[in-house]
C-alpha positions as CSV (number, residue, x, y, z in Angstrom):
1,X,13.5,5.1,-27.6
2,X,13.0,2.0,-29.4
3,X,12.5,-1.9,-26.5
4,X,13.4,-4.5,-27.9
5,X,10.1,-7.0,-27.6
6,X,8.7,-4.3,-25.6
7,X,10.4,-5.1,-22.7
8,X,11.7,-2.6,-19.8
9,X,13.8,-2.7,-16.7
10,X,12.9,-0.5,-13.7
11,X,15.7,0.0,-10.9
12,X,14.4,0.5,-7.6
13,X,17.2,1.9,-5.2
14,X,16.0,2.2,-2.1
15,X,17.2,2.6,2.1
16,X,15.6,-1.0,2.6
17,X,16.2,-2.7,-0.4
18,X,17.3,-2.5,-4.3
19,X,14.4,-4.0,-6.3
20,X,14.4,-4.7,-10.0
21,X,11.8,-5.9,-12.6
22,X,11.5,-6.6,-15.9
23,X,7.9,-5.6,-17.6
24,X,6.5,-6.2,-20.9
25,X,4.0,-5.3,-22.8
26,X,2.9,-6.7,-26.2
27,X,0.3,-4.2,-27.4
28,X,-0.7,-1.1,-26.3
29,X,-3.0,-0.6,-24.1
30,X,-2.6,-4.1,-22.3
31,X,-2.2,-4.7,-19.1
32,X,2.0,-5.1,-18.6
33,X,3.0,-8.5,-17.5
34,X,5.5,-9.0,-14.7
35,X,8.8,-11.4,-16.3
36,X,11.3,-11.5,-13.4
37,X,11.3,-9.6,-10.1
38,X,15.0,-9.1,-8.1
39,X,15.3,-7.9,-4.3
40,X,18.1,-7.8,-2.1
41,X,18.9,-5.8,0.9
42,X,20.1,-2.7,0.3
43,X,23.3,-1.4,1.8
44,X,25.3,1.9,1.0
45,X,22.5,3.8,1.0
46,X,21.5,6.3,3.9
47,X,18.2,8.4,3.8
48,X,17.8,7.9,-0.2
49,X,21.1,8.8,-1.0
50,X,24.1,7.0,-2.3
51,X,27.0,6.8,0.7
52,X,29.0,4.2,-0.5
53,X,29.0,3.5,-4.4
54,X,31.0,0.9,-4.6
55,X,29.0,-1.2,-2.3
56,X,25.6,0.3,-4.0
57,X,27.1,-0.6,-7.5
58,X,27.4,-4.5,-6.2
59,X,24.0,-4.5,-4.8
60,X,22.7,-3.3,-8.4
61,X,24.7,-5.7,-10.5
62,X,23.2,-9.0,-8.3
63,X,19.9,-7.4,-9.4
64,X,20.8,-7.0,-13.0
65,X,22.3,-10.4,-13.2
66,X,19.2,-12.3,-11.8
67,X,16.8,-10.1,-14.0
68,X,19.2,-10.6,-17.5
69,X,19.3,-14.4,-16.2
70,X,15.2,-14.7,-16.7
71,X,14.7,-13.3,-19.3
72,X,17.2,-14.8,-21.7
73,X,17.4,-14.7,-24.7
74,X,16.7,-11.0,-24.6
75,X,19.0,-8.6,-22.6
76,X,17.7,-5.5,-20.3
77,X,19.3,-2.7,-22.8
78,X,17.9,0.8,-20.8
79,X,17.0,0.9,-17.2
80,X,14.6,3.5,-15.6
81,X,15.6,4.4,-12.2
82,X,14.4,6.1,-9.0
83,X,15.9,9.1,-7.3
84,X,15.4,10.0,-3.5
85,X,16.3,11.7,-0.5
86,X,15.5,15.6,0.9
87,X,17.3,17.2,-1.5
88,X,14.4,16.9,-3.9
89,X,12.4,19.8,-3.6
90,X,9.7,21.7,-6.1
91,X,9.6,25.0,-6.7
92,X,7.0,26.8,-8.8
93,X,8.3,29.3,-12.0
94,X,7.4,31.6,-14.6
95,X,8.1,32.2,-18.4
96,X,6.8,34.9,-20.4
97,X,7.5,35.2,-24.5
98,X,6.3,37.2,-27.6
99,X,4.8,34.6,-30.0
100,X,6.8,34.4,-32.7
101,X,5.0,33.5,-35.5
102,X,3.5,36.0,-38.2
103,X,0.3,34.8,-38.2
104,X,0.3,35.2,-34.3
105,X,-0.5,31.2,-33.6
106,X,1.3,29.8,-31.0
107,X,4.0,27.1,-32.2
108,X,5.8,24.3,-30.5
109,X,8.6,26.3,-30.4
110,X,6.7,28.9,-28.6
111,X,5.8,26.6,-25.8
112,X,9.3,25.1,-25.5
113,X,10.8,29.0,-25.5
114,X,8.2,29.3,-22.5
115,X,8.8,26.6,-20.6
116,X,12.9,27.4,-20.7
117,X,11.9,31.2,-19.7
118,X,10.3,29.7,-16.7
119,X,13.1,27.2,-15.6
120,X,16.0,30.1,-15.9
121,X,12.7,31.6,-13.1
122,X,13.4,28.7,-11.2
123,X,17.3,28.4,-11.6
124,X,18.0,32.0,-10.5
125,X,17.2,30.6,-7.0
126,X,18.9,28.1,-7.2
127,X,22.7,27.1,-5.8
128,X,25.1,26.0,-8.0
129,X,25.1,22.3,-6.8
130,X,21.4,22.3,-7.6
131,X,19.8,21.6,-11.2
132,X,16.1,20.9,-12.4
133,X,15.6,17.6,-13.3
134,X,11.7,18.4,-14.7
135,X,9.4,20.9,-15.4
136,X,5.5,20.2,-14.9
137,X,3.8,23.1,-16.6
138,X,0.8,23.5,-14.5
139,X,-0.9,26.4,-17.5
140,X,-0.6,28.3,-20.2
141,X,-1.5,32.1,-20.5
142,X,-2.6,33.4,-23.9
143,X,-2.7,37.3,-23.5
144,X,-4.3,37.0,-20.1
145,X,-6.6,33.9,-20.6
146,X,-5.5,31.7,-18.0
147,X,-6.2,28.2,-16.9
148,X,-4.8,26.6,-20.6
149,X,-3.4,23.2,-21.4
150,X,-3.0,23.2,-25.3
151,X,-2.4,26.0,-26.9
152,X,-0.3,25.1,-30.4
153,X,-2.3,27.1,-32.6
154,X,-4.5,29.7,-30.7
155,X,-3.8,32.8,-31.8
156,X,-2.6,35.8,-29.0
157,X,0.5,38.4,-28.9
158,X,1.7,36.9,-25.4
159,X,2.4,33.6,-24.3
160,X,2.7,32.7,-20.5
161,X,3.1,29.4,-18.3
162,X,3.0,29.0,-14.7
163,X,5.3,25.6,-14.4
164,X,6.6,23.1,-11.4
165,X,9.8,22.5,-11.4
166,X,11.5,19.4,-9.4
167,X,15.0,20.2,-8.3
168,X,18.2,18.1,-7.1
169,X,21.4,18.4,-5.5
170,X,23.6,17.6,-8.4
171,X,26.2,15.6,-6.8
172,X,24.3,13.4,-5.2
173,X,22.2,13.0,-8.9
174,X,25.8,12.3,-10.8
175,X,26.9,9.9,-8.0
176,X,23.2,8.1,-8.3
177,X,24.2,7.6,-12.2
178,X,27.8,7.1,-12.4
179,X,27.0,4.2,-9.3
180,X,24.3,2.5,-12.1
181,X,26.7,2.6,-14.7
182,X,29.5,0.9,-12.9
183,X,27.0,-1.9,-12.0
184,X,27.1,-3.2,-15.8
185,X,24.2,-1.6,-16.8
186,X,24.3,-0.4,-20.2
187,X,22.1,3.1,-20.5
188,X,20.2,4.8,-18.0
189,X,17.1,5.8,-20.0
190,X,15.9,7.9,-17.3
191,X,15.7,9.1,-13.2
192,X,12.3,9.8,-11.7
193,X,11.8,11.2,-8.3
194,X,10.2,8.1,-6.2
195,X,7.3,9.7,-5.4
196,X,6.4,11.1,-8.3
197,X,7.2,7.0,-10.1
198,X,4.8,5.9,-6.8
199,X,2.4,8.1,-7.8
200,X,2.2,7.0,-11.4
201,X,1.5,3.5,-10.5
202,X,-1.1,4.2,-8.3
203,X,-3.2,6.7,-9.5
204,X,-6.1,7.1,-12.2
205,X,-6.3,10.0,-14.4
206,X,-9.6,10.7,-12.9
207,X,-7.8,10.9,-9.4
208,X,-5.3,13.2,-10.6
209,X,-7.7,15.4,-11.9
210,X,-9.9,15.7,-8.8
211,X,-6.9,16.3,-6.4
212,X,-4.9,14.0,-4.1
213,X,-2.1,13.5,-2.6
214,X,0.4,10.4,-2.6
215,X,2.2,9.6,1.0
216,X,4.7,6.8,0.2
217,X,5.7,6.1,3.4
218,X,9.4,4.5,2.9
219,X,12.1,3.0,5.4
220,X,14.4,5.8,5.8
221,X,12.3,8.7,3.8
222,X,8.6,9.5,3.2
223,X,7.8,11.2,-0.2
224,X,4.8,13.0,-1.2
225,X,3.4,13.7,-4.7
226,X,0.4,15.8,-4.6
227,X,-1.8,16.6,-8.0
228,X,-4.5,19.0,-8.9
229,X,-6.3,19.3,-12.4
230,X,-4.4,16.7,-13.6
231,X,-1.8,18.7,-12.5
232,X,1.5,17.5,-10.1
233,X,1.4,20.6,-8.1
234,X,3.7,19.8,-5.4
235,X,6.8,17.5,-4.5
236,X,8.6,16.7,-1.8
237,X,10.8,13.8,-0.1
238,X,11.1,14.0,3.9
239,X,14.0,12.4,5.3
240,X,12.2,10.2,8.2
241,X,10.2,7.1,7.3
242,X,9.1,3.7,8.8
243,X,12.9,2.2,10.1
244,X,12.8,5.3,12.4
245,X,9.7,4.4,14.3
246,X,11.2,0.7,14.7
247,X,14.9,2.0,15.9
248,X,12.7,4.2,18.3
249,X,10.9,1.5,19.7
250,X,14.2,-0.6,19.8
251,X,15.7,2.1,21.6
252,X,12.5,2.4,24.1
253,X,12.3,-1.5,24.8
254,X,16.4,-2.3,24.6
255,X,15.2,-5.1,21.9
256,X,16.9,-6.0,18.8
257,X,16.3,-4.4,15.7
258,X,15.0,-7.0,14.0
259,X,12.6,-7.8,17.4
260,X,11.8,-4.4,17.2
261,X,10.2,-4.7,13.7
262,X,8.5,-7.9,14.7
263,X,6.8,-5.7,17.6
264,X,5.6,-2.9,15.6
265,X,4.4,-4.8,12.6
266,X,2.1,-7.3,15.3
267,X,1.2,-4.4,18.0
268,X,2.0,-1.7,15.7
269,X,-1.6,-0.4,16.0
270,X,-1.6,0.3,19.8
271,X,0.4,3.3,18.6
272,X,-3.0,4.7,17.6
273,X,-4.7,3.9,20.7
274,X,-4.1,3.7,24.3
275,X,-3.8,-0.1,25.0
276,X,-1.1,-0.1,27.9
277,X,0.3,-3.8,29.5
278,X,2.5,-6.5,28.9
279,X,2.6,-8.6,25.5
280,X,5.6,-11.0,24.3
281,X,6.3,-12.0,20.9
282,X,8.5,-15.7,20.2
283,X,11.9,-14.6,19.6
284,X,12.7,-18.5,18.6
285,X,11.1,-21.7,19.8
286,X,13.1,-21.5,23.7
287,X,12.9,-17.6,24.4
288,X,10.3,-14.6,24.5
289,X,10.5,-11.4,24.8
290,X,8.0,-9.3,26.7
291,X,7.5,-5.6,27.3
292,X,5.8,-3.0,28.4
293,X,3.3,-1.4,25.2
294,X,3.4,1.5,27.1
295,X,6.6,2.4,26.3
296,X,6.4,1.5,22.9
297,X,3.4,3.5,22.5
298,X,5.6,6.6,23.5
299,X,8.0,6.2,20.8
300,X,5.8,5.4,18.0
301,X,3.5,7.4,18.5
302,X,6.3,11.0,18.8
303,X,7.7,9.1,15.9
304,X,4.5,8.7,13.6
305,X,3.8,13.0,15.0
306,X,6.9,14.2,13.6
307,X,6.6,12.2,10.0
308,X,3.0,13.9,9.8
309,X,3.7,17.0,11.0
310,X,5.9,17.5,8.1
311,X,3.7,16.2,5.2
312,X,1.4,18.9,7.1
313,X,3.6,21.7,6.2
314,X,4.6,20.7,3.0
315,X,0.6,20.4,1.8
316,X,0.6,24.1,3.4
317,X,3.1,24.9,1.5
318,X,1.2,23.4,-1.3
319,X,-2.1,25.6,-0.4
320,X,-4.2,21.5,-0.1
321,X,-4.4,21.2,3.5
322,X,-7.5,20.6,2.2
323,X,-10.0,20.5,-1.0
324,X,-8.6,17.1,-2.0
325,X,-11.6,15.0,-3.3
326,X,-9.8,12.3,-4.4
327,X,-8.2,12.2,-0.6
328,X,-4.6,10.2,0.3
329,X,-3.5,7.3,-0.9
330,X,-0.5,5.8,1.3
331,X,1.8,3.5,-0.2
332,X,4.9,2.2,0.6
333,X,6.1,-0.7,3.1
334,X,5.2,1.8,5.6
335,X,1.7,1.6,4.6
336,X,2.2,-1.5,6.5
337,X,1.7,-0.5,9.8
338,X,-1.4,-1.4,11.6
339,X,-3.8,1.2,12.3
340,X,-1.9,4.1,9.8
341,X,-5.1,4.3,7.4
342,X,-7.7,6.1,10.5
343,X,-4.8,7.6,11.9
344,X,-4.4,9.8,8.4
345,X,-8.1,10.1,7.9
346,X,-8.1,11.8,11.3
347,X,-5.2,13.7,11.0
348,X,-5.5,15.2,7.7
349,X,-9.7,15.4,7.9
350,X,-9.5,13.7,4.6
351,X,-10.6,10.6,2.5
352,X,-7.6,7.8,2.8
353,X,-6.7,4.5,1.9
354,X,-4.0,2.5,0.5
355,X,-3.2,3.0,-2.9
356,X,-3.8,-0.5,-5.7
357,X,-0.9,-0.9,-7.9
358,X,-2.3,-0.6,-11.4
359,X,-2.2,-2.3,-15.0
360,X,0.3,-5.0,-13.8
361,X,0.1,-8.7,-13.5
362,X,2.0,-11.5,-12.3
363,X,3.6,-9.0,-9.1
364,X,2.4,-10.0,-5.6
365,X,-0.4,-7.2,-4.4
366,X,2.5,-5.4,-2.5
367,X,3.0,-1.9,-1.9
368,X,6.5,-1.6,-1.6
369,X,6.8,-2.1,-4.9
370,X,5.2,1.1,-5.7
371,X,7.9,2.8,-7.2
372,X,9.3,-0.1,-8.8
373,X,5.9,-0.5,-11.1
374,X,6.3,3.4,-11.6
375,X,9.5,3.0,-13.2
376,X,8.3,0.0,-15.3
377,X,5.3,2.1,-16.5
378,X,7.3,5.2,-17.6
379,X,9.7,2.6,-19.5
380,X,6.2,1.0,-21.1
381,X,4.5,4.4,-21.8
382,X,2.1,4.6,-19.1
383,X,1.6,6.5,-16.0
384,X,3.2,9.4,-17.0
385,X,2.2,12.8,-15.8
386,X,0.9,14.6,-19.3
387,X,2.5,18.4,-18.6
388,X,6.0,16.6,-18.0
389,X,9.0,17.9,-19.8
390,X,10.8,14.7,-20.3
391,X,10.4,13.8,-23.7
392,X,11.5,17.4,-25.2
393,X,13.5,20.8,-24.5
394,X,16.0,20.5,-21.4
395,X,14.3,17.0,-20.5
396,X,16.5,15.3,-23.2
397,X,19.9,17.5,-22.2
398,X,19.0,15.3,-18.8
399,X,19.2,11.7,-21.0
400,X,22.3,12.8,-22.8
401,X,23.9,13.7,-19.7
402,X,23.8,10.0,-18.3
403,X,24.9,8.6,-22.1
404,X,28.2,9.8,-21.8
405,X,28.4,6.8,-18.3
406,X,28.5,4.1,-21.5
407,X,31.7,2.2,-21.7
């Protein structure tokens, strides 16, 4: 798909706020400059997913119209967007086919037969409000040689892959889209899971390839991307995240919500330890508020359990409780919180640390906006995950679907 001057816009929907950004890069390889960043609170939304569209679809034209405003002349023509919420899950299929050819070297038609043989594996299980909105070979099979990345050309009688594919529940997928559309925007170039666009902003090839997992930690949902071999081998998005710990600490300590988020992001590392009196935090210049850390302790801390206990199981589902070098990178405005990073290393006996939002300047070192850069760097060509599907096969039925939105 042809930018004009090279320039993208990435749409961030999100349960806290809709972000936008317009990136551009002028030669390849460059690092992508920042032109105009939009933020404003999101409403409509509930646990990733779109409630209210026509309150959604307001929220993303303000963003539009501030971006398109800053960068005039030029005019944001495609918009890469995120997709959230627990309905996104991953499941893992297989394709086999004869090669075709006579010379018995496997052809790119051969690969794209393969990889459709392995998502009609996957779409046997699913419902019929559910579609695959990827595939991630994770190998190729040549007449029993396994382990394989490229294999246009090798020559064999059997040709095998062993693929990811991320699901969705379609409704909620064609109300995301039709909701864009109806903000003024003029093409949706693509949707990307939001922690698999976190992921892409954060992480080196290097760190793919040695194994790690991505937490981004949001405000109503906590997605995980986790890779192998260069590999994404598993995806999921949990429907808990950060505004849960605050509304539980609100609820413990009868405080506002909005004194409630001023508590955990001061004291929000007592959570992690066992520090139990009275502190006060300035409510405005005449009035305090004090409490009791004890209690907020208590509901943090089941809170901050329950969001970990279920990135436990899905890495068990994933088989990398452990054997991931390259450790856990946390990202997200939940990576926020004070005390998270040895919290995780303890928890998950592995390396962690907050993830460093790559190849981008002129964007304020903030991890919220994660996703955001993810978008921008699938729009600019970067960041990608290499065994994606995207660009050929059922990947472009997805683009066309979202075409027919245009006025």
């Amino acid at each position: 798909m042809v930018r004009t001057h090279n320039i993208v816009g990435a749409i961030d929907i999100g349960s806290g706020y809709i972000k936008g950004m317009v990136a551009q890069r002028k030669k390849e390889g460059e690092v992508a400059a920042v032109l105009s960043v939009a933020s404003v609170v999101s409403d409509g939304i509930k646990r990733g997913v779109v409630i209210d569209s026509d309150v959604v679809s307001d929220k993303v034209n303000q963003v539009l119209t501030k971006l398109n405003a800053e960068v005039r002349p030029y005019r944001i023509r495609d918009v890469f967007i995120n997709i959230g919420g627990a309905h996104i899950k991953s499941r893992f299929g297989h394709g086999a086919v004869a090669i075709s050819r006579a010379d018995q070297k496997v052809s790119p038609d051969d690969v794209e037969r393969v990889v459709e043989e392995a998502k009609a594996d996957v779409l046997s299980e699913l419902t019929s409000n559910q579609e695959i909105l990827d595939v991630f070979p994770k190998e190729f099979i040549v007449d029993s040689e396994d382990g394989l990345k490229d294999v246009i050309g090798m020559k064999g009688i059997k040709l095998e892959t062993n693929a990811l594919a991320v699901c969705v529940f379609s409704p909620y997928l064609n109300k995301l889209a039709e909701t864009v559309m109806a903000s003024g925007a003029e093409r949706i170039a693509e949707v990307i899971p939001s922690p698999l666009a976190s992921a892409n902003a954060l992480l080196s090839p290097q760190q793919k390839e040695l194994g790690t997992a991505v937490i981004d930690f949001g405000a109503e949902t906590t997605g995980l991307a986790v890779f192998e071999d260069g590999n994404l081998i598993h995806l999921a998005c949990l429907p808990v995240g950060s505004a849960h710990i605050t509304r539980d600490i609100a609820i413990a300590l009868q405080a506002d919500i909005a004194v409630a988020e001023e508590i955990k992001k001061k004291f929000g590392a007592y959570i992690f330890q066992n520090k139990t009196k009275k502190e006060k935090i300035s409510i405005n210049k005449e009035e305090e508020f004090v409490f009791d850390t004890k209690k907020m302790i208590k509901a943090g801390r089941a809170r901050v359990a329950e969001i970990f206990n279920l990135i436990n199981k899905e890495l068990k589902i994933a088989g990398k409780q452990e054997g991931l070098p390259a450790g856990v990178i946390l990202t997200g405005g939940g990576s926020k919180l004070p005390g998270i990073i040895n919290f995780v290393k303890s928890e998950f006996k592995l390396p962690a640390r907050k993830g460093v939002i790559r190849n981008f300047f002129g964007l304020d070192d903030d991890l919220s906006s994660s996703v955001l850069c993810g978008l921008a760097s699938a729009g600019l060509g970067e960041g990608g995950t290499e065994s994606s599907f995207l660009s050929s096969g059922f990947g472009l039925t997805i683009k066309r679907m979202f075409r027919i939105f245009i006025p």
